[in-house]
N, C-alpha and C positions, 0 to 999 in steps of 0.2 A: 246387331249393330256391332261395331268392331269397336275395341279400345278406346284407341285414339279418339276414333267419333263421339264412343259417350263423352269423354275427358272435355272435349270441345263445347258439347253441348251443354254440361252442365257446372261452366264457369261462372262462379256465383259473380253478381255487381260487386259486390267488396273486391274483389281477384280483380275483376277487370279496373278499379279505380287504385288499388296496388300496385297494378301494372303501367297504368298510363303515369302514377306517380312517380314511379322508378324511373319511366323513361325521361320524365320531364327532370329529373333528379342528373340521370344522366347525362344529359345534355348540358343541363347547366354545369357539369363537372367539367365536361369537355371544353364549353367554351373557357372557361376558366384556363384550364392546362393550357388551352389554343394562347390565350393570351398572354399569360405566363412568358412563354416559350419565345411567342412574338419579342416582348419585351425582353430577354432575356439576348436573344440574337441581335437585337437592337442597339445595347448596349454593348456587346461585343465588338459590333462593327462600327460604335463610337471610337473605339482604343485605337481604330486605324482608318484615319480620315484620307490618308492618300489613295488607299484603296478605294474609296467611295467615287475620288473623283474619277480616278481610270478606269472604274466599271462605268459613269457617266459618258465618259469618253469611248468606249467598247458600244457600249448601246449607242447612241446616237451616232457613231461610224454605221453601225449594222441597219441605223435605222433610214439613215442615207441613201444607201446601197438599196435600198425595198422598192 
């Protein structure tokens, strides 16, 4: 049997719930940074409310046009 295959085969339960906790670990980071970031652009494109409206006005031309 080759390497890798032992390696595979003989993932203890512990490894395997380390792992799945990591990834749930991960994810919940990510979502985090996602919203973060969300929030973060958010308020930026508070600072410039005209822009808001003429991208309003851009979309709903474009959306005309369809």
């Amino acid at each position: 049997m080759s390497r890798i295959a032992e390696e595979v085969v003989s993932v203890s339960p512990a490894r395997k719930r380390r792992d799945q906790e990591d990834r749930k670990r991960m994810q919940y980071r990510r979502a985090i940074e996602e919203f973060s970031e969300r929030r973060r652009l958010q308020l930026e494109i508070l600072d410039y409310p005209d822009l808001i409206a003429a991208n309003y006005l851009l979309v709903s031309a474009l959306h005309q046009r369809s």
